[in-house]
N, C-alpha and C positions, 0 to 999 in steps of 0.2 A: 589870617587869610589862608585859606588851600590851596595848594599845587594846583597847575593844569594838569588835567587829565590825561591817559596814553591818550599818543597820537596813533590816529585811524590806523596808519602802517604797519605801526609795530606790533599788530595780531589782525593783519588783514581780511583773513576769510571771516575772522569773528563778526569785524565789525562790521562788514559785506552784507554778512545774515541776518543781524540786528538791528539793523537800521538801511533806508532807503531801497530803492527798487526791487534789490535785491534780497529783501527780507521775505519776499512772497513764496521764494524756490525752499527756506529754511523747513530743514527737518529736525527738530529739538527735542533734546531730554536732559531736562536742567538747564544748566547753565553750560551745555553743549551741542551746536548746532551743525549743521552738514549741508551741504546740497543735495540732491538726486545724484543716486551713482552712477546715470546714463548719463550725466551733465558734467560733473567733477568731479575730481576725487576729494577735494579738499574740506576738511573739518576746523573746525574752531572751538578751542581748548582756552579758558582762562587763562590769562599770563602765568598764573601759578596755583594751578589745578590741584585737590585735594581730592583725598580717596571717593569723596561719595562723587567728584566730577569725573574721574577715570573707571568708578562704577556703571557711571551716567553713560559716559562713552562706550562701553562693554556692551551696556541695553542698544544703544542707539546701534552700533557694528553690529553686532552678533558674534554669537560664536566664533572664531577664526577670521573674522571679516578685518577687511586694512581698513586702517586713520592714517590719513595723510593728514599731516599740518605744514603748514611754511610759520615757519620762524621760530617755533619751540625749539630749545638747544637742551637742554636737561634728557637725560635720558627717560624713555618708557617706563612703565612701573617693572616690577617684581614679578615674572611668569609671563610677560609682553616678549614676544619674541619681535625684533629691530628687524626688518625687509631690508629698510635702505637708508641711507644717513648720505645727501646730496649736497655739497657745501656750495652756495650761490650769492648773490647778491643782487639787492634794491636800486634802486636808478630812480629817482624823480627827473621830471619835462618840464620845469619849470622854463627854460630855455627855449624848448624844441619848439620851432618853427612848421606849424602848422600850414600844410599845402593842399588844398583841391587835384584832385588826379584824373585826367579825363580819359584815363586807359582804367582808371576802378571804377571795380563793379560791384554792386551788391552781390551779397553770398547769402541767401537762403536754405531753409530747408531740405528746397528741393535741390540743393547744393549737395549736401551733406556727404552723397558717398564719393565722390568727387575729391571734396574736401580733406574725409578720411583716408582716401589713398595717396594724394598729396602728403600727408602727414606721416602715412607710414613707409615713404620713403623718404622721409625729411627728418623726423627725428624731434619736432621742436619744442616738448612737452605734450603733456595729457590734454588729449583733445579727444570728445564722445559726439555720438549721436545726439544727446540736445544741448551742446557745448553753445552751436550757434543761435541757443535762446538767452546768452547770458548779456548779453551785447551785440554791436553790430558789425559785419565783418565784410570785408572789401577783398577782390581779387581781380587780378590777371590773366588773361587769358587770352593765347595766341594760334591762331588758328582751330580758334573753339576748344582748346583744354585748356582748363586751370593749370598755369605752371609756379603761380605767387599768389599769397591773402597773405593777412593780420588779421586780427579782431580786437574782440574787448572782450576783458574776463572776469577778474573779479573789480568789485566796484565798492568801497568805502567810503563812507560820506565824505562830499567833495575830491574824492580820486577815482580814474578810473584804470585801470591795468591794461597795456596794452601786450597780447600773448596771442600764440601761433603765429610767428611772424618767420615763413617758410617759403621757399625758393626750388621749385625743383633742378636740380643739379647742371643743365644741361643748358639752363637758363640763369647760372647763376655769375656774379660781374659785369651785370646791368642795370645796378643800382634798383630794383624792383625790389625789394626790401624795404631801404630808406625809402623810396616814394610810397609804397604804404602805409611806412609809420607815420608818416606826415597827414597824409590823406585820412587816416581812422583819428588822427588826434583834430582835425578838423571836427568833427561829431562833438568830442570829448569838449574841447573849447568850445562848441555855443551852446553846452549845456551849465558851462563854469568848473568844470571841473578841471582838474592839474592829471597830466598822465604821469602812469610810473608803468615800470619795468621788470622783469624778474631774469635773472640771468645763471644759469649753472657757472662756478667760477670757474671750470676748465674751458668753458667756452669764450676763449681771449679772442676769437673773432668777432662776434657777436658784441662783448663789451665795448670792442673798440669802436665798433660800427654806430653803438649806440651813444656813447661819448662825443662822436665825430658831430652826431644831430643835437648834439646840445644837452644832453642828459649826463645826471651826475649821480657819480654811487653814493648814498644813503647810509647804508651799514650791509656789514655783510649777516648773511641768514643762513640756515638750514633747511633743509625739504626731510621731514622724515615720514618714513613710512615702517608703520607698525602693526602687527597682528595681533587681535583680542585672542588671552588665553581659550582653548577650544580644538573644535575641530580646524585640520589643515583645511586652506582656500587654497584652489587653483593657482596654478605661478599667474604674480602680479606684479608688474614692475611699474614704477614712475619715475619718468626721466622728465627734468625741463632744461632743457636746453635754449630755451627762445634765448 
């Protein structure tokens, strides 16, 4: 008899792109796929990639262009200059207690700039202009401006990720956080699907907050980001903090 197969998790964006909803956004070459760069940054690398897939990868980037993966731990190849090397961790919801919020609101497209300047004073991982086609995203807002969302990001058969979950500062200790994750994993449950998490490990607030809702660490992971041999690319950085 054969082994089970990896689990969906353990090379998330792969499996995201290859299978269900989210196969449709896949940009591929070989047995290497990506989202749209306006949408994420994240690619999907074989668990143990061989020269013609980091070839693959090179076509699909370009020149100087970044791969971002979550979960890859082995270093980039030979002439791959390393951006950034993020040590984080996984979180499943098997737990978390899904709640309706009747202070959330949809977040649209025509959200978006909104959304992105929430973000870039928040911090809470890579979030783009068509980040909110990858899932559906909920938000707060008090006196007509967004000051809280979540959303959903990447999506593996039967998971879905729950990321950008941001607070602006001034509204932050009102638990508007936690009632988001609750409220977007409403979605996620009545489509059957199990939420997870992705967490930077220096972010002990965040883990603990997510812990508190019922969510447990997995395994710890990597964020790396790396540049195909070539021409330099403009400074690019990727942080996630969610």
């Amino acid at each position: 008899m054969g082994g089970a197969g990896p689990h969906p998790l353990d090379n998330p964006a792969l499996a995201a792109l290859e299978a269900g909803p989210q196969a449709r956004f896949a940009e591929r070459r070989g047995r290497v796929l990506r989202y749209p760069v306006d949408m994420s940054p994240f690619a999907g690398v074989p668990s143990a990639p061989d020269s013609a897939d980091w070839a693959d990868a090179a076509a699909l980037v370009g020149p100087g262009g970044l791969l971002v993966l979550a979960g890859y731990a082995a270093p980039p190849p030979e002439h791959w200059e390393q951006v950034f090397r993020i040590p984080g961790v996984q979180l499943t919801g098997e737990a978390l207690r899904a709640e309706a919020d009747p202070e959330a609101v949809p977040l649209t497209a025509a959200d978006v700039p909104e959304m992105l300047d929430l973000v870039a004073r928040t911090r809470p991982g890579p979030f783009l202009p068509r980040t909110v086609e990858m899932g559906a995203y909920l938000g707060i807002r008090r006196d007509g401006a967004l000051v809280a969302m979540a959303g959903e990001r990447m999506r593996p058969p039967g998971w879905t990720e729950i990321s950008a979950v941001c607070t602006d500062p001034a509204f932050r200790g009102q638990g508007l956080a936690a009632r988001l994750v609750r409220a977007v994993a409403v979605g996620i449950r009545a489509r059957g699907d199990v939420p997870f998490l992705h967490a930077a490990l220096e972010n002990a607030d965040a883990i603990r907050l997510y812990e508190a809702l019922g969510f447990r660490v997995r395994r710890k992971l990597c964020f790396l980001g790396t540049t195909v041999p070539g021409a330099a690319v403009p400074d690019a950085t990727v942080s996630d903090r969610d």
